[in-house]
VODREN-682962 format. One record per residue: residue in one letter; x, y, z of N, C-alpha, C in turn. Coordinates in steps of 0.2 Angstrom, whole numbers, padded with zeros to 4 digits. Layout:
<sites>
SITE aa    nX    nY    nZ   caX   caY   caZ    cX    cY    cZ
SITE  A     X     Y     Z     X     Y     Z     X     Y     Z
...
</sites>
This chain:
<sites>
SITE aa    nX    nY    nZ   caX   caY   caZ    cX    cY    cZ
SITE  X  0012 -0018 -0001  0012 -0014  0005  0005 -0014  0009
SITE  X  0006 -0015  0016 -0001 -0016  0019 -0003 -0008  0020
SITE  X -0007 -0007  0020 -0013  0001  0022 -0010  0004  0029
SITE  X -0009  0010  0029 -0007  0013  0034 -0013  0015  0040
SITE  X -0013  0014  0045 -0018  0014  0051 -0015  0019  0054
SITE  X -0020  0024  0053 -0018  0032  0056 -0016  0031  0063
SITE  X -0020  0029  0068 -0021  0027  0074 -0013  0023  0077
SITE  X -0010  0020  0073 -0004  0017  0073  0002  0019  0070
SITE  X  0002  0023  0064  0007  0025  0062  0010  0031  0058
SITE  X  0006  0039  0062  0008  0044  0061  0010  0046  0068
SITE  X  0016  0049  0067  0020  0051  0074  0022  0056  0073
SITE  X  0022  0060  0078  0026  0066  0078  0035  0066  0078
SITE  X  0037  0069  0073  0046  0069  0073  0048  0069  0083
SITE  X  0046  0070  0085  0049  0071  0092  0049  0064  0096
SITE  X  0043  0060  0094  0043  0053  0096  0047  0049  0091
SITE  X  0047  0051  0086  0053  0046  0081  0060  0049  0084
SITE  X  0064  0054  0086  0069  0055  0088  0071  0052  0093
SITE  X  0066  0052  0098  0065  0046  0105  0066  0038  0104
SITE  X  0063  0035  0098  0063  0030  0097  0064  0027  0088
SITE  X  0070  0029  0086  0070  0026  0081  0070  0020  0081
SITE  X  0073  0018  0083  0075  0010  0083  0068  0005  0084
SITE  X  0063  0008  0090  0055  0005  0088  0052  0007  0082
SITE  X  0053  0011  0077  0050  0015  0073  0052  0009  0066
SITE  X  0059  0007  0066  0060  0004  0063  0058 -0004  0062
SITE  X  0058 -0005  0068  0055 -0012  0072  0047 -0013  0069
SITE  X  0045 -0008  0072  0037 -0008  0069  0035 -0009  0059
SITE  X  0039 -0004  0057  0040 -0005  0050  0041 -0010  0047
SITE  X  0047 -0013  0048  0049 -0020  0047  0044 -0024  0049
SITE  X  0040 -0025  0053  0035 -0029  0056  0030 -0031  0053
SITE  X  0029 -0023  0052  0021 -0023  0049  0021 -0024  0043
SITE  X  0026 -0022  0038  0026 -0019  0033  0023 -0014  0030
SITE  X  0018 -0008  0035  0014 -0003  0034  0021  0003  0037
SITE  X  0021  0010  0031  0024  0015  0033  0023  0018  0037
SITE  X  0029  0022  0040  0027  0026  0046  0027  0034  0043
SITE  X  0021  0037  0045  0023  0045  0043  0024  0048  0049
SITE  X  0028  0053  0047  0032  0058  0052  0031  0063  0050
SITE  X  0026  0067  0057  0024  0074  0055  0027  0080  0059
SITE  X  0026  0084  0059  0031  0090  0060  0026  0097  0061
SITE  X  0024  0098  0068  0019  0105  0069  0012  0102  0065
SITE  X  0011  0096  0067  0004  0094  0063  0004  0092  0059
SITE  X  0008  0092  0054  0010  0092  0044  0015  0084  0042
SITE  X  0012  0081  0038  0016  0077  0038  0022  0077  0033
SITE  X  0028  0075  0035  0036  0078  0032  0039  0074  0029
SITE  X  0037  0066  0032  0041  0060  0028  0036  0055  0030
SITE  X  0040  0049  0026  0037  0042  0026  0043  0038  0028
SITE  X  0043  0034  0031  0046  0029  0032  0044  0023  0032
SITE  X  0048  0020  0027  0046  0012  0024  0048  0006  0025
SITE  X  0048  0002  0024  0053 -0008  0022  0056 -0004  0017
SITE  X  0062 -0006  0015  0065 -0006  0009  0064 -0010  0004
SITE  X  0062 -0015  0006  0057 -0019  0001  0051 -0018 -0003
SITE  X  0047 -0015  0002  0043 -0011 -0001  0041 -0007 -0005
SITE  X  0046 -0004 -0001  0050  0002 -0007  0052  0001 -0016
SITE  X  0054 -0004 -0014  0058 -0006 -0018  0051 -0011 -0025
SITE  X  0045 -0014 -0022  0043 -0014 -0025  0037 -0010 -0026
SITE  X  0036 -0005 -0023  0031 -0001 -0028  0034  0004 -0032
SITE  X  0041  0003 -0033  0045  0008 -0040  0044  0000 -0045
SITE  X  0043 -0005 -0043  0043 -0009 -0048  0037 -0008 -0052
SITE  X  0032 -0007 -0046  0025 -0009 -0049  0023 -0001 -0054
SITE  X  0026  0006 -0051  0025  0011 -0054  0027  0010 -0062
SITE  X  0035  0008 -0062  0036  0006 -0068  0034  0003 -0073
SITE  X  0031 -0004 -0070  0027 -0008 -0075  0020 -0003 -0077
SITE  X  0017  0001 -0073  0012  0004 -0075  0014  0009 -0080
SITE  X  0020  0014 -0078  0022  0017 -0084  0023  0016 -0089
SITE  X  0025  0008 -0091  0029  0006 -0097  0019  0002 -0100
SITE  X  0016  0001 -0097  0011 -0001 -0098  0006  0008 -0103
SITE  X  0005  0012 -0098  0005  0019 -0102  0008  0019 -0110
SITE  X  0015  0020 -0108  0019  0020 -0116  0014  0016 -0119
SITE  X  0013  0009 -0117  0012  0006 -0125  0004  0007 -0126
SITE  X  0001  0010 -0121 -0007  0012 -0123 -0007  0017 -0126
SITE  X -0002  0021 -0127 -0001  0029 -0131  0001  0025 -0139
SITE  X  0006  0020 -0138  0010  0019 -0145  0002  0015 -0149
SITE  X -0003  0013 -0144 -0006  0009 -0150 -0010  0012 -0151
SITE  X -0012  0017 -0148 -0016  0021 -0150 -0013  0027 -0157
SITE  X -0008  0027 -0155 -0004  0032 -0162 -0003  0026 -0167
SITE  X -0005  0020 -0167 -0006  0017 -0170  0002  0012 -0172
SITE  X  0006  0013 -0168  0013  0012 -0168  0012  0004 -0166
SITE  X  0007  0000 -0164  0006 -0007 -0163  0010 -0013 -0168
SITE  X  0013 -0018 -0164  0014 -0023 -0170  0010 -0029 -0167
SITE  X  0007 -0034 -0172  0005 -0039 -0170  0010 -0044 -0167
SITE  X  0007 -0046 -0163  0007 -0053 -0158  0015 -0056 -0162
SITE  X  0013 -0058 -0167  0016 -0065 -0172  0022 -0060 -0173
SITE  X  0020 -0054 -0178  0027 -0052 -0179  0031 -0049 -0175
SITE  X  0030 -0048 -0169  0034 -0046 -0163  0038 -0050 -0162
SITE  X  0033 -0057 -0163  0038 -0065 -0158  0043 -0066 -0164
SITE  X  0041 -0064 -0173  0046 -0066 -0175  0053 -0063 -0175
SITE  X  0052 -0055 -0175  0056 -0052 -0174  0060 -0052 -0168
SITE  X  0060 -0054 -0161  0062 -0055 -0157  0067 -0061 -0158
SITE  X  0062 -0067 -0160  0066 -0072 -0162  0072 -0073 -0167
SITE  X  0069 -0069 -0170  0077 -0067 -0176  0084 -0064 -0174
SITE  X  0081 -0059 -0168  0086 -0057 -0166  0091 -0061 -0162
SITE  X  0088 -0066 -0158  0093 -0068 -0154  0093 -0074 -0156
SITE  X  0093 -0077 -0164  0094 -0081 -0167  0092 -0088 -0166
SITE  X  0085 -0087 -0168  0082 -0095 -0165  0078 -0094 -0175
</sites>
């Protein structure tokens, strides 16, 4: 996802009511989010769905990366070898 350019892409709700369909168009385009503020305050984001879509991936692998920094610290690590043979046992190779 590209960096959002304040200058560019926070708008008041009254200008996105006006214009979704350019609001959309720009999003798509740029693939930088639009925020949408309200009395000042910003209320929402509007994204690519793509986008979207990959920063729950990217969150996720960070999470699942987390987990296994905590498992090895608690000491719950298996080495390298005996992962691949366990795994390879399972799915019968």
């Amino acid at each position: 996802m590209r960096r959002l350019v304040v200058s560019q892409d926070v708008h008041p709700i009254s200008d996105f009511r006006a214009g979704v369909t350019s609001f959309l168009k720009q999003v798509h385009d740029t693939k930088r989010p639009v925020v949408i503020t309200q009395h000042g305050k910003g209320v929402a984001v509007l994204m690519d769905v793509n986008e979207y879509e990959n920063i729950l991936e990217r969150i996720e692998l960070l999470e699942d990366i987390q987990v296994g920094e905590k498992q090895i610290e608690k000491g719950k690590a298996v080495e390298h070898e005996k992962a691949k043979a366990l795994i390879l046992k399972k799915i019968g190779k």
